[in-house]
N, CA and C atoms of all chains as a GROMACS GRO file, in nm:
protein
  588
    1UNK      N    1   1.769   0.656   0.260
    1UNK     CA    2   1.675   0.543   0.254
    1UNK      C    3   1.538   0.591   0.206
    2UNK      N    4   1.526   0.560   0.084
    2UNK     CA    5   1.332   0.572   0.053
    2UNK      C    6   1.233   0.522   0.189
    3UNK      N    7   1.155   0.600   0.180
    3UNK     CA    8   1.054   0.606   0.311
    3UNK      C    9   0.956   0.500   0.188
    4UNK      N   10   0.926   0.412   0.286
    4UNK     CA   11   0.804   0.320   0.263
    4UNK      C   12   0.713   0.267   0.362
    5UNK      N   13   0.622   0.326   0.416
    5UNK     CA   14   0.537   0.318   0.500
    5UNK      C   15   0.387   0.338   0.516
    6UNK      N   16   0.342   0.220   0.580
    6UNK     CA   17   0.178   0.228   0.543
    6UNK      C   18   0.104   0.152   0.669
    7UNK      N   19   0.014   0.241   0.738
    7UNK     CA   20  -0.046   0.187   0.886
    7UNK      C   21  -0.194   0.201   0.764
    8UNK      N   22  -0.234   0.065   0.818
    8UNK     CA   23  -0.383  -0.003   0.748
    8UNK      C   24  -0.461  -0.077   0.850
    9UNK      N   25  -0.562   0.005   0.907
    9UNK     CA   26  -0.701  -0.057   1.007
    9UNK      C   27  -0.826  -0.125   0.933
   10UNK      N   28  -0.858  -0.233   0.979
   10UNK     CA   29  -0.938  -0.344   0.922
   10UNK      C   30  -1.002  -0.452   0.983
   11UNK      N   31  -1.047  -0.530   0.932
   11UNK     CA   32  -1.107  -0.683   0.939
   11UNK      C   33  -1.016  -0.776   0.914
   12UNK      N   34  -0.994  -0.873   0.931
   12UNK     CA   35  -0.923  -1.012   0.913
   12UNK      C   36  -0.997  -1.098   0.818
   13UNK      N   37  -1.018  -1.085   0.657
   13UNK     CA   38  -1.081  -1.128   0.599
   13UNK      C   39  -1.056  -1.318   0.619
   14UNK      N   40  -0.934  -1.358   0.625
   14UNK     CA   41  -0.911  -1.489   0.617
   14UNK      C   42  -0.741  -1.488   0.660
   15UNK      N   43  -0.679  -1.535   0.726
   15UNK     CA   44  -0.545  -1.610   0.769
   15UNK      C   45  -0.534  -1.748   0.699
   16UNK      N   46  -0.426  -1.734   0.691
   16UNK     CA   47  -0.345  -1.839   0.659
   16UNK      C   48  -0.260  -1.991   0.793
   17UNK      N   49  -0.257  -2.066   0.812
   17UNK     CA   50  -0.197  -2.120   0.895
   17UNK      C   51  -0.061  -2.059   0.889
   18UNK      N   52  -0.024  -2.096   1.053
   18UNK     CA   53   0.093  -2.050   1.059
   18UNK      C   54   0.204  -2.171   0.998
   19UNK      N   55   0.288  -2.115   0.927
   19UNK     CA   56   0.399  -2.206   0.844
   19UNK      C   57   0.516  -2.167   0.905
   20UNK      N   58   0.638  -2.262   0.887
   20UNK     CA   59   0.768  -2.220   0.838
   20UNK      C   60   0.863  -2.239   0.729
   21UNK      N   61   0.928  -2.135   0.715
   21UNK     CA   62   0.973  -2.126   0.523
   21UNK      C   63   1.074  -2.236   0.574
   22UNK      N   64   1.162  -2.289   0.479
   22UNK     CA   65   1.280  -2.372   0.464
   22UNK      C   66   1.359  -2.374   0.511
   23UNK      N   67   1.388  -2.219   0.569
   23UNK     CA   68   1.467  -2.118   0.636
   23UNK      C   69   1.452  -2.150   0.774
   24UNK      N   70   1.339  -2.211   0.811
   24UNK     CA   71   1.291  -2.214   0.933
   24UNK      C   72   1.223  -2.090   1.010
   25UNK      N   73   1.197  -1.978   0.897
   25UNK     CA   74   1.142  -1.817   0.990
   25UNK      C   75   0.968  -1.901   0.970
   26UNK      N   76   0.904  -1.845   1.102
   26UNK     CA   77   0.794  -1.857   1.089
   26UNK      C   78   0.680  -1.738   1.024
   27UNK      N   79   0.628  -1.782   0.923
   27UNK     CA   80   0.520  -1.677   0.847
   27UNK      C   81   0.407  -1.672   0.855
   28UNK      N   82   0.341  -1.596   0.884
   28UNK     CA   83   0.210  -1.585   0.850
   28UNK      C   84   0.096  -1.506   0.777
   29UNK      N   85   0.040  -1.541   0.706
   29UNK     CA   86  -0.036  -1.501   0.580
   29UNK      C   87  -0.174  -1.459   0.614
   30UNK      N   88  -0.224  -1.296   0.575
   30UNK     CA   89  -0.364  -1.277   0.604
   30UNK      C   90  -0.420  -1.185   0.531
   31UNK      N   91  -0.528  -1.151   0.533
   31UNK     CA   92  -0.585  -1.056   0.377
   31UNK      C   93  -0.665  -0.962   0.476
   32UNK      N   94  -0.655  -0.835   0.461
   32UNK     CA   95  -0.727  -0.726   0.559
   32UNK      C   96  -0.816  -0.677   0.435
   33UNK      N   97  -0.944  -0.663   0.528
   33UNK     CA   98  -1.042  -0.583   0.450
   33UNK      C   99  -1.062  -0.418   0.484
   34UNK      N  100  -1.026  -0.302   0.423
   34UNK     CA  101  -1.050  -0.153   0.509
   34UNK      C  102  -1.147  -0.069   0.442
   35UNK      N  103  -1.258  -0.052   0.489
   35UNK     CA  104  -1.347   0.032   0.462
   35UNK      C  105  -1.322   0.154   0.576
   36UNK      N  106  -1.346   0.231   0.466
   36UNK     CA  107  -1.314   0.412   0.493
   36UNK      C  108  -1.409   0.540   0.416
   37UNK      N  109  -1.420   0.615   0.490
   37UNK     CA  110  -1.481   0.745   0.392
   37UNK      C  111  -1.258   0.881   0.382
   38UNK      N  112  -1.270   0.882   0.270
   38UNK     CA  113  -1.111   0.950   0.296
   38UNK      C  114  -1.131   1.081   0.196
   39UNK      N  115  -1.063   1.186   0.222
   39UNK     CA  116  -1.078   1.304   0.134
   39UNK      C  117  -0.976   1.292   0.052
   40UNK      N  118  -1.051   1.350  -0.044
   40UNK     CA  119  -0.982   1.370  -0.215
   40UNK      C  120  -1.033   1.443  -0.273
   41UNK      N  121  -0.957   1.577  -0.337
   41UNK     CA  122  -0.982   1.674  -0.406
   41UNK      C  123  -1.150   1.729  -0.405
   42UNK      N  124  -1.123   1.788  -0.239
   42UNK     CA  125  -1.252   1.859  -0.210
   42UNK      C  126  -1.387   1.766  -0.206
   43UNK      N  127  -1.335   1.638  -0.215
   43UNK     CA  128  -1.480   1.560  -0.178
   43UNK      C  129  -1.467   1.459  -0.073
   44UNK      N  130  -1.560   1.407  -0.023
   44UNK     CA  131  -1.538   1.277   0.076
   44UNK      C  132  -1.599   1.146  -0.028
   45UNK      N  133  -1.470   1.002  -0.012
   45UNK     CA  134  -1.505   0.944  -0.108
   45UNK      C  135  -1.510   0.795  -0.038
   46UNK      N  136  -1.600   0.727  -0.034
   46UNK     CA  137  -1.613   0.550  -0.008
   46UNK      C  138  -1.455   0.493  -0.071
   47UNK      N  139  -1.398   0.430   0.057
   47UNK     CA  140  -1.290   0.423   0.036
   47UNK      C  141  -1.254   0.206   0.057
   48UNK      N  142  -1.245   0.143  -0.036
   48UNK     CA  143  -1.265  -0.025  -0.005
   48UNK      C  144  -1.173  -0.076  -0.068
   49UNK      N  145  -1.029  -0.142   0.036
   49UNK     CA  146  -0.948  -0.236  -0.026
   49UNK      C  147  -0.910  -0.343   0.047
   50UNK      N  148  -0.895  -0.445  -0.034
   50UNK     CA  149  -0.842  -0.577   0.025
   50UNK      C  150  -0.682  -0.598   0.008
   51UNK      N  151  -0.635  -0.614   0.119
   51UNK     CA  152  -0.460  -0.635   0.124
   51UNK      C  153  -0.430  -0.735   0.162
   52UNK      N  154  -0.317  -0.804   0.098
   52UNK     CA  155  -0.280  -0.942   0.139
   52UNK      C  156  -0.153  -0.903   0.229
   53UNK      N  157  -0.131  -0.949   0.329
   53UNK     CA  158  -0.026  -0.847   0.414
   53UNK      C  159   0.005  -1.057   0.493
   54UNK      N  160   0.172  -0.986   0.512
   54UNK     CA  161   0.230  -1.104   0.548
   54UNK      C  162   0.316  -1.050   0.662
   55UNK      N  163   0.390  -1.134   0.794
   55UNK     CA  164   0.427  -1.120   0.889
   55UNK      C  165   0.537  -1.265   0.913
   56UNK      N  166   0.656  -1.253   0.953
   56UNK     CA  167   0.765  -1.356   0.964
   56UNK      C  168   0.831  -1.318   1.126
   57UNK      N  169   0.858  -1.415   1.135
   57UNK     CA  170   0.946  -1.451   1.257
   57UNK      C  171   0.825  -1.410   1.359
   58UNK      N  172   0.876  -1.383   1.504
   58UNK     CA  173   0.861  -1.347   1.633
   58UNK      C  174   0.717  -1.276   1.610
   59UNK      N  175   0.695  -1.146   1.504
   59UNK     CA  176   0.545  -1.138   1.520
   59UNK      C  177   0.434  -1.216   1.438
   60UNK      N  178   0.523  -1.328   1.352
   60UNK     CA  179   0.448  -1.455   1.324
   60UNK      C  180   0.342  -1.514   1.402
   61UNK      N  181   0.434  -1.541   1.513
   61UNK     CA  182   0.402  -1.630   1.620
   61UNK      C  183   0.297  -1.549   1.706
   62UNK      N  184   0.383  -1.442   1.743
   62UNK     CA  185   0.265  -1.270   1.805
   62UNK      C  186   0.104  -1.334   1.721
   63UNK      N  187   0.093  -1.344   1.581
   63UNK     CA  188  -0.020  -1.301   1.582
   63UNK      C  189  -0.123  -1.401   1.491
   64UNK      N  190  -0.037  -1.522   1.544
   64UNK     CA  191  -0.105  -1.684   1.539
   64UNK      C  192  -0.250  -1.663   1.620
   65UNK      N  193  -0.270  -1.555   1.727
   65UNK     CA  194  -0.397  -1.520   1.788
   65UNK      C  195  -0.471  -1.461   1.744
   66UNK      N  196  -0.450  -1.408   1.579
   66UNK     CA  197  -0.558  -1.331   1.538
   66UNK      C  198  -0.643  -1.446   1.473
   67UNK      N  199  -0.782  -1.414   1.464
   67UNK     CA  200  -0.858  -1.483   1.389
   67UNK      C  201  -0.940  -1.395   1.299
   68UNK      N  202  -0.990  -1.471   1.213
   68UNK     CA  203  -1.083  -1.390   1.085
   68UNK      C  204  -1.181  -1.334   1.200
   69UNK      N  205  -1.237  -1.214   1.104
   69UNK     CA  206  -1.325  -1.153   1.203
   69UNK      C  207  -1.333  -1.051   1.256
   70UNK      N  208  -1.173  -1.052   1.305
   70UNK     CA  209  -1.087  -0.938   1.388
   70UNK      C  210  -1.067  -0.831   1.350
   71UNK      N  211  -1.055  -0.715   1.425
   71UNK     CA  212  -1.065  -0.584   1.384
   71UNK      C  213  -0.908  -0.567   1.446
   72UNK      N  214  -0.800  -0.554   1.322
   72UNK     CA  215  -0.683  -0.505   1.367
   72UNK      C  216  -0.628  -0.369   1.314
   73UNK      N  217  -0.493  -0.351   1.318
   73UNK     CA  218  -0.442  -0.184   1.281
   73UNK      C  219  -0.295  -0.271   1.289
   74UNK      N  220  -0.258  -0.299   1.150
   74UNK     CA  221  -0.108  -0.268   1.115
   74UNK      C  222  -0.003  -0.170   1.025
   75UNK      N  223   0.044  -0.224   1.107
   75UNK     CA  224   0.208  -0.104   1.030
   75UNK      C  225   0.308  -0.149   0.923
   76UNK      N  226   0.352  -0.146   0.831
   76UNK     CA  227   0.425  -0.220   0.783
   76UNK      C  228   0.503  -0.148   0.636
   77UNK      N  229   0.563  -0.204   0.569
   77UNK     CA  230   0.607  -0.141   0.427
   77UNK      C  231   0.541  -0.255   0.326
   78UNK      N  232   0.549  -0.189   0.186
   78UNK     CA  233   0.490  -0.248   0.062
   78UNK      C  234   0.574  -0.350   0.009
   79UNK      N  235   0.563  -0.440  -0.077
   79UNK     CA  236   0.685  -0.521  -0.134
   79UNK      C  237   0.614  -0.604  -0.244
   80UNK      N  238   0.721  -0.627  -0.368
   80UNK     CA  239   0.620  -0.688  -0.478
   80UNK      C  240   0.621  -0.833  -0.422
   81UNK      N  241   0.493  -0.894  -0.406
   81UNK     CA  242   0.488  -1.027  -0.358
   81UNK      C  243   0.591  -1.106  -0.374
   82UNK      N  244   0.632  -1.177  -0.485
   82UNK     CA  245   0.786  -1.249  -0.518
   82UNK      C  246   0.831  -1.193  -0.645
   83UNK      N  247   0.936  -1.257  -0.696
   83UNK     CA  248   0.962  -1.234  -0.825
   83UNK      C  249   0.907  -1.229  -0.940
   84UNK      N  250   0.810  -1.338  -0.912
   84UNK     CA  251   0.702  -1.378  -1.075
   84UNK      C  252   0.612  -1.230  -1.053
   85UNK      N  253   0.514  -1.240  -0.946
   85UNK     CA  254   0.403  -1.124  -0.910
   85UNK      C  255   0.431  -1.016  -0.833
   86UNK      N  256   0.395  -0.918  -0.912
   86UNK     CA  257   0.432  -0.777  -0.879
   86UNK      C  258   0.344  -0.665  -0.807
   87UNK      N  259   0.223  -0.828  -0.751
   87UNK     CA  260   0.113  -0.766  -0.693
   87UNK      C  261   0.166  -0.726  -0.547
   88UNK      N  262   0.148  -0.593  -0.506
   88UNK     CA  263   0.181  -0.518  -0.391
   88UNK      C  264   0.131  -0.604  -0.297
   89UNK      N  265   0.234  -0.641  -0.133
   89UNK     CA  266   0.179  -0.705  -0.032
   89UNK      C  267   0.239  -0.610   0.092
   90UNK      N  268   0.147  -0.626   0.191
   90UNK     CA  269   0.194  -0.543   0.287
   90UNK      C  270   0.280  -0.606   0.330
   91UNK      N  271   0.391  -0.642   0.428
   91UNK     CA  272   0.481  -0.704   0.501
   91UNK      C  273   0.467  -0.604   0.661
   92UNK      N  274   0.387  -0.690   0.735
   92UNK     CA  275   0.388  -0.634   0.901
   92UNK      C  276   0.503  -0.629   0.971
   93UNK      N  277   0.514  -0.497   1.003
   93UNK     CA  278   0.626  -0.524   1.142
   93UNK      C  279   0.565  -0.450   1.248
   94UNK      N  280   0.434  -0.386   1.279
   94UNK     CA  281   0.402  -0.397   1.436
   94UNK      C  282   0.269  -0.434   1.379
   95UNK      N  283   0.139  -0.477   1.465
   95UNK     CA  284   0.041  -0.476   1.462
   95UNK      C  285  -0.035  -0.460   1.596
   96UNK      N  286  -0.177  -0.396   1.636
   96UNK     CA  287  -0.237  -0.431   1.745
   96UNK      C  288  -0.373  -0.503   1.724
   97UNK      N  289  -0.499  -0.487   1.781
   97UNK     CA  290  -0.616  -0.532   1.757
   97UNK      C  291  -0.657  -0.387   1.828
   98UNK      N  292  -0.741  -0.376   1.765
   98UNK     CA  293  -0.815  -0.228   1.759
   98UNK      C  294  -0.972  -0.218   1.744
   99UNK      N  295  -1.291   0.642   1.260
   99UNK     CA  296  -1.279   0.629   1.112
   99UNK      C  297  -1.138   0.513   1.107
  100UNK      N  298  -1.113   0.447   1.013
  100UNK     CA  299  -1.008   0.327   1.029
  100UNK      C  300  -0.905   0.413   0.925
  101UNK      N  301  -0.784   0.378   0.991
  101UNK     CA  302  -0.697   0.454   0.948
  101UNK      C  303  -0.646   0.404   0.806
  102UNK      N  304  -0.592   0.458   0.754
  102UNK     CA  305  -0.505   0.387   0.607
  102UNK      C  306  -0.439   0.518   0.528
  103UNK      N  307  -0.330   0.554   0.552
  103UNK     CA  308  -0.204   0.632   0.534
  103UNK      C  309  -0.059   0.556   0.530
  104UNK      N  310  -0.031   0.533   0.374
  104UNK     CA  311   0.095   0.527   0.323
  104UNK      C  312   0.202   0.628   0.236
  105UNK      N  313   0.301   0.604   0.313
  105UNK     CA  314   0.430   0.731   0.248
  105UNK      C  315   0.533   0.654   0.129
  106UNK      N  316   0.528   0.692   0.061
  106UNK     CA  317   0.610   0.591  -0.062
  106UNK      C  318   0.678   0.671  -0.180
  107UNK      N  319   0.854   0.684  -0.142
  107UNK     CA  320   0.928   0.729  -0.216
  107UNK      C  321   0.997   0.649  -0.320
  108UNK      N  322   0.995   0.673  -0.446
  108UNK     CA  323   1.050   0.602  -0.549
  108UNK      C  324   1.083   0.698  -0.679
  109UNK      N  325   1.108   0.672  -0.787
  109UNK     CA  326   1.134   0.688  -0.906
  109UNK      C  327   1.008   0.679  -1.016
  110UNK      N  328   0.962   0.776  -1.082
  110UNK     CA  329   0.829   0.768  -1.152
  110UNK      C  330   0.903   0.680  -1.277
  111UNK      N  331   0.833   0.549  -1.263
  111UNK     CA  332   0.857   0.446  -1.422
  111UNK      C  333   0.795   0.516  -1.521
  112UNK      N  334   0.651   0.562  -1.525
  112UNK     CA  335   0.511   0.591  -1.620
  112UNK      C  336   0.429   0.671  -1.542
  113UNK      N  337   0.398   0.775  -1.668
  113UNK     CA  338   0.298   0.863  -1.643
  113UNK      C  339   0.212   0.872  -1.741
  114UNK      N  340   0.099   0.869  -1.722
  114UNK     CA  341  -0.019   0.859  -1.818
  114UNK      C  342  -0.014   0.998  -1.833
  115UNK      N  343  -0.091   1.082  -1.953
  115UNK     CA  344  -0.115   1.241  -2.029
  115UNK      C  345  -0.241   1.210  -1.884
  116UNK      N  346  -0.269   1.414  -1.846
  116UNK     CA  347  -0.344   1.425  -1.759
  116UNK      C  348  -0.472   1.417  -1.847
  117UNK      N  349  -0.558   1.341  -1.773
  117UNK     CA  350  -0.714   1.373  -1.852
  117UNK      C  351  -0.786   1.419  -1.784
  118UNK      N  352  -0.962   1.395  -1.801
  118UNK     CA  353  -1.058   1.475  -1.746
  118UNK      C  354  -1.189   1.361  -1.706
  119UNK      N  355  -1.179   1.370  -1.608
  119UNK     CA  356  -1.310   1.242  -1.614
  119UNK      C  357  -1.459   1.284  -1.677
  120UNK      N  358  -1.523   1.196  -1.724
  120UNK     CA  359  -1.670   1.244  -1.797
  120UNK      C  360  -1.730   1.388  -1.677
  121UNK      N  361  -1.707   1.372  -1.540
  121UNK     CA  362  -1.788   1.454  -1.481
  121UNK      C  363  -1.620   1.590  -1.433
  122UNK      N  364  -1.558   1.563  -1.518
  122UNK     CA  365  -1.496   1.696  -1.546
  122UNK      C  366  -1.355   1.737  -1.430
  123UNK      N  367  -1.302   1.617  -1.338
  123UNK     CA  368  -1.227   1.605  -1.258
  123UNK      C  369  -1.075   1.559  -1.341
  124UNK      N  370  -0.987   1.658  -1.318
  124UNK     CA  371  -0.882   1.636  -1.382
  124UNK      C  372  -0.775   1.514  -1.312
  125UNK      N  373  -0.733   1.419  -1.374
  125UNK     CA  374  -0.667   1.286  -1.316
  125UNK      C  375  -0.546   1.226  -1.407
  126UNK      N  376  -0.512   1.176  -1.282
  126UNK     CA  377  -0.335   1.191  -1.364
  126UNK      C  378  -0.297   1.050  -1.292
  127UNK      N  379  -0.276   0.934  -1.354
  127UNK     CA  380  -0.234   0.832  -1.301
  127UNK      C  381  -0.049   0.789  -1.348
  128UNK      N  382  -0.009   0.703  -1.259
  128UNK     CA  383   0.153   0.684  -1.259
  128UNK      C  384   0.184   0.595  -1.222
  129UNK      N  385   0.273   0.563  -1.256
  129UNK     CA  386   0.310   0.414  -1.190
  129UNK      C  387   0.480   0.422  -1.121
  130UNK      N  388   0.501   0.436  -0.962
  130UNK     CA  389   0.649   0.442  -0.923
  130UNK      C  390   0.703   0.302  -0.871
  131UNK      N  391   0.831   0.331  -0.879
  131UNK     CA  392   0.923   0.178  -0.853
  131UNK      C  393   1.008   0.239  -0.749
  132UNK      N  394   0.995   0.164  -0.639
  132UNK     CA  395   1.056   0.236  -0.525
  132UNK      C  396   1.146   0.073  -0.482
  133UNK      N  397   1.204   0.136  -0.410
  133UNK     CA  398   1.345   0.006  -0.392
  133UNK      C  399   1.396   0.050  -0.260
  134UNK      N  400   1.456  -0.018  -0.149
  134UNK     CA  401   1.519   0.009  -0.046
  134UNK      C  402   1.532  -0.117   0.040
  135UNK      N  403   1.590  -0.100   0.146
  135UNK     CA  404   1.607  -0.229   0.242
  135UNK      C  405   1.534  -0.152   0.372
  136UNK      N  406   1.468  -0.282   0.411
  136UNK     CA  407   1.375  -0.255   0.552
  136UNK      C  408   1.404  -0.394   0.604
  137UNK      N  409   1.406  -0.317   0.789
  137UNK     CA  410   1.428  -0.457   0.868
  137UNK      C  411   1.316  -0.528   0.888
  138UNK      N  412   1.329  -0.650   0.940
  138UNK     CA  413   1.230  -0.694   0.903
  138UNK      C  414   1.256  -0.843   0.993
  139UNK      N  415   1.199  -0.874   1.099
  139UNK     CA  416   1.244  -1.051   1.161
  139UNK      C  417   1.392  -1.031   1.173
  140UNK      N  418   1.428  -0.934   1.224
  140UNK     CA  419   1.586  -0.922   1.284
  140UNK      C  420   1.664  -0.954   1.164
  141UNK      N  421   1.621  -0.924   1.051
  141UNK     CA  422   1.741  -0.922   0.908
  141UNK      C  423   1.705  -0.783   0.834
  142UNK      N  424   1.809  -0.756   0.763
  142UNK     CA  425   1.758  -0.643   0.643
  142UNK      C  426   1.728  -0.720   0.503
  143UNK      N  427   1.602  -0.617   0.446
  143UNK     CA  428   1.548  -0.718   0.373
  143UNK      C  429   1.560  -0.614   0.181
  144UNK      N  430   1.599  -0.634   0.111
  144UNK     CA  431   1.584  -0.582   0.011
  144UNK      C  432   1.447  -0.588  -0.044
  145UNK      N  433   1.388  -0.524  -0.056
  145UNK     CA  434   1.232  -0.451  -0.158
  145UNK      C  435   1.232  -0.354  -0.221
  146UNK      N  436   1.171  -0.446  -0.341
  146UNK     CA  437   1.090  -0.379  -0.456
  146UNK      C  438   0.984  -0.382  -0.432
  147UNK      N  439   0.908  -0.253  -0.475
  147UNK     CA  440   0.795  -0.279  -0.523
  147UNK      C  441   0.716  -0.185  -0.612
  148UNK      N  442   0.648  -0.196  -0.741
  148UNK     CA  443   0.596  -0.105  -0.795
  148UNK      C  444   0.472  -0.086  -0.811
  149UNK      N  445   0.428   0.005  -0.770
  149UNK     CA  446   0.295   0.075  -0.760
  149UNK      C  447   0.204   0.204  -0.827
  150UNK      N  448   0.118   0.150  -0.863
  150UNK     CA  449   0.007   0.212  -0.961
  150UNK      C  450  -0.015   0.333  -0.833
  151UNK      N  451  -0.023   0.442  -0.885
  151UNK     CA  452  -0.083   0.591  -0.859
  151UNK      C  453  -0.225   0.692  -0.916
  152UNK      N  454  -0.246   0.708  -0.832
  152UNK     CA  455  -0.340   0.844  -0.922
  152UNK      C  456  -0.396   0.954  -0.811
  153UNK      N  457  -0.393   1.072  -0.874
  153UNK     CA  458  -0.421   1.186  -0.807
  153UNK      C  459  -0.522   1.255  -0.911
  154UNK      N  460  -0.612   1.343  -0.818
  154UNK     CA  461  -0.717   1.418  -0.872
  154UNK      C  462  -0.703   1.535  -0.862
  155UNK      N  463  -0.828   1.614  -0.954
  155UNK     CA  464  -0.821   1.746  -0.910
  155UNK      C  465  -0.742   1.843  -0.918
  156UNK      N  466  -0.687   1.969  -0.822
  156UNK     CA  467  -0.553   2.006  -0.883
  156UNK      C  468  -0.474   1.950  -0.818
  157UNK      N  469  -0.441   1.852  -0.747
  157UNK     CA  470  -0.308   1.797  -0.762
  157UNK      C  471  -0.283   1.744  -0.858
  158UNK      N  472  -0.371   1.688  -0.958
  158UNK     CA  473  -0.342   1.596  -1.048
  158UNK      C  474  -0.278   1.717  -1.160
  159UNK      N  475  -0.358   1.836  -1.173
  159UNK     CA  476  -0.289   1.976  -1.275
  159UNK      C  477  -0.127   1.962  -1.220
  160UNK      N  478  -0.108   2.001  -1.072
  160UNK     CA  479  -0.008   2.033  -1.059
  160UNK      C  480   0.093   1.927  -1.056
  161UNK      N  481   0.076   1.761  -1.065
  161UNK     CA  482   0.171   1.645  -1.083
  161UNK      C  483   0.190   1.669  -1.233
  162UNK      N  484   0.139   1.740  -1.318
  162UNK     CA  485   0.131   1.723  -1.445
  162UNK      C  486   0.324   1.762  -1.494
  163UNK      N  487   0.334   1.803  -1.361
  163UNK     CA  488   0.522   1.848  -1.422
  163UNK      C  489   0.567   1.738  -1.409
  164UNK      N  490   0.541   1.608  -1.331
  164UNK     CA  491   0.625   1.523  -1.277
  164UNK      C  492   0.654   1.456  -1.454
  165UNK      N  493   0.798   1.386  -1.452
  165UNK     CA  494   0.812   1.319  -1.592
  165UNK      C  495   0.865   1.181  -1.528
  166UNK      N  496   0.896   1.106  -1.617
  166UNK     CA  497   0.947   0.954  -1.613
  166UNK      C  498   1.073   0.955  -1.541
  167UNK      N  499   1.100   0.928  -1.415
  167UNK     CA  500   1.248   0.892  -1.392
  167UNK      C  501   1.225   0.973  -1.250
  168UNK      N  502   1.180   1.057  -1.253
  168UNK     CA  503   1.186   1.164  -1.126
  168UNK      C  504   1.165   1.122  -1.015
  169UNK      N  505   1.242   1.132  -0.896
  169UNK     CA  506   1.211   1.089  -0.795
  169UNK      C  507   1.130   1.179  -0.726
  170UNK      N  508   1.023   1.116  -0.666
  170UNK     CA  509   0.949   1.193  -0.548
  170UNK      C  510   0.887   1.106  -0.483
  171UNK      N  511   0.821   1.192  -0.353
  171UNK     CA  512   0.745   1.108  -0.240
  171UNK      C  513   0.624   1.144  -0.257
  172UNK      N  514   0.536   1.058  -0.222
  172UNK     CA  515   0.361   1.051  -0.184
  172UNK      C  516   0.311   1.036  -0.072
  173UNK      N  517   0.265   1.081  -0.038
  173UNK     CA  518   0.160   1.046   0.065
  173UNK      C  519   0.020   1.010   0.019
  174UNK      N  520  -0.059   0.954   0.052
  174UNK     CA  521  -0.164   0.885   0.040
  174UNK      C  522  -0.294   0.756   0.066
  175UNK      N  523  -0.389   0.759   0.004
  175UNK     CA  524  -0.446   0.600   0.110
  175UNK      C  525  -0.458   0.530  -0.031
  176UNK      N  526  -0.432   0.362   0.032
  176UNK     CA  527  -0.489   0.277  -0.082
  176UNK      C  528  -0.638   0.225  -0.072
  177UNK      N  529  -0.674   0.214  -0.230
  177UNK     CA  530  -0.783   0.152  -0.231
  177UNK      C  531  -0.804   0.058  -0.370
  178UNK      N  532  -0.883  -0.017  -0.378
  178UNK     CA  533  -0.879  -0.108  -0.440
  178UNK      C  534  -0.860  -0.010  -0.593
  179UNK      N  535  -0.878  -0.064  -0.690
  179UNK     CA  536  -0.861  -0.007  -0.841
  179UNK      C  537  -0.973   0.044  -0.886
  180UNK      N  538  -1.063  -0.032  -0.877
  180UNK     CA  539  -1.205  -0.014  -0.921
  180UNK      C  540  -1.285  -0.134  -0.879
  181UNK      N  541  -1.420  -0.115  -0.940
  181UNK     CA  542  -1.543  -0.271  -0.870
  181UNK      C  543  -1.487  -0.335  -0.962
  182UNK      N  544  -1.430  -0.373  -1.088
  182UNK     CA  545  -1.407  -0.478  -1.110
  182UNK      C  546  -1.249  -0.562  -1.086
  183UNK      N  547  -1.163  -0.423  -1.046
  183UNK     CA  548  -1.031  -0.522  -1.021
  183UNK      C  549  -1.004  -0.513  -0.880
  184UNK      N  550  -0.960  -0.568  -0.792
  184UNK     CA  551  -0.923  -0.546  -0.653
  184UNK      C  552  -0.760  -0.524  -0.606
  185UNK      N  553  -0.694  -0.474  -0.751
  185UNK     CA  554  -0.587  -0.451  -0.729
  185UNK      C  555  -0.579  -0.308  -0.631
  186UNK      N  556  -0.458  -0.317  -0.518
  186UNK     CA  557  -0.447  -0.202  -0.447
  186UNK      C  558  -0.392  -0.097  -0.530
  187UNK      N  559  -0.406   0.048  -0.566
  187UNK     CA  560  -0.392   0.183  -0.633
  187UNK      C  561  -0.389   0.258  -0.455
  188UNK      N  562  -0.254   0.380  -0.480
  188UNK     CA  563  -0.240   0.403  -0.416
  188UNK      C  564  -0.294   0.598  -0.472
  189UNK      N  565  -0.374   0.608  -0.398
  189UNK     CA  566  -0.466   0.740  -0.390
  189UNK      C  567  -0.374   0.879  -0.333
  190UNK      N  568  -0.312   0.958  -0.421
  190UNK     CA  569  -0.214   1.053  -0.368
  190UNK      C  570  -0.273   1.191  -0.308
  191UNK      N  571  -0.259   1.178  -0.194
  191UNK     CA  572  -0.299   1.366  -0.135
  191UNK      C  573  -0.217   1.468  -0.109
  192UNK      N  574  -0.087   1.392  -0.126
  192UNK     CA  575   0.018   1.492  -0.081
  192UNK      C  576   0.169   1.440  -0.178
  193UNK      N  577   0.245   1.552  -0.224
  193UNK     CA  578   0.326   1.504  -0.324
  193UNK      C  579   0.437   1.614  -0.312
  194UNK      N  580   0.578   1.544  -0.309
  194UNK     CA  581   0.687   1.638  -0.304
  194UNK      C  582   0.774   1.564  -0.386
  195UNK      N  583   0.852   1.646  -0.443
  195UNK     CA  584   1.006   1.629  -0.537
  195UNK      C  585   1.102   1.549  -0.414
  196UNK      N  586   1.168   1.456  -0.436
  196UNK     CA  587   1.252   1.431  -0.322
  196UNK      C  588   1.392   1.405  -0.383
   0.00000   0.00000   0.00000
């Protein structure tokens, strides 16, 4: 199995309401902001990205309590958003508030 | 410090020729397509996803063997692309043949 894994600490730039797909899984949609200082080739470098990171089922619902604002820390793997866009999204499977 | 460490094994699609930035830092950008199934809301989930790379310095000398097709793993943090795009680029510090 290819290892795909990525723990990302942040802000809660904006959520999405909580939905359910067609399917009936419940989703929820949120964009993390992470500012960092991180090393790279012998220097320390200002480190700033925005991730659109998504969460389904059971920790859907888990984290219908976050609000913008929030300082969280999730875990999750990468995935190309859908078929059309190939823009990288996180997909959560644990998260805390941190 | 807020954490942000991702591990991401795939297949190198593209490799850019190594260059030299104006202030003389050698950089080597790539682009891998990594594929696998992760659980995910109590199902297994098939993902793609392909992701822009770049490494500095001498790692970037020593990725200079990597060619098109090769599988290997990364370690690294993401950060946006640059101030004008906010696409996530995944920043490599650590790199093995897998």
């Amino acid at each position: 199995m290819a290892k795909n894994q990525t723990v990302l600490e942040g802000n809660v730039a904006s959520r999405d309401t909580l939905r359910t797909t067609p399917g009936g899984v419940a989703t929820l949609h949120l964009t993390l902001i992470h500012q960092s200082t991180q090393r790279e080739a012998n220097a320390e470098v200002a480190v700033e990205v925005e991730m659109n990171a998504v969460a389904f089922g059971e920790l859907a619902v888990e984290m219908n309590g976050v609000k913008a604002g929030d300082s969280i820390s999730i875990k999750g793997f990468l995935s190309r958003k859908n078929r059309f866009s190939p823009m990288p999204i996180l997909h959560i499977t644990q998260f805390k508030f941190s």
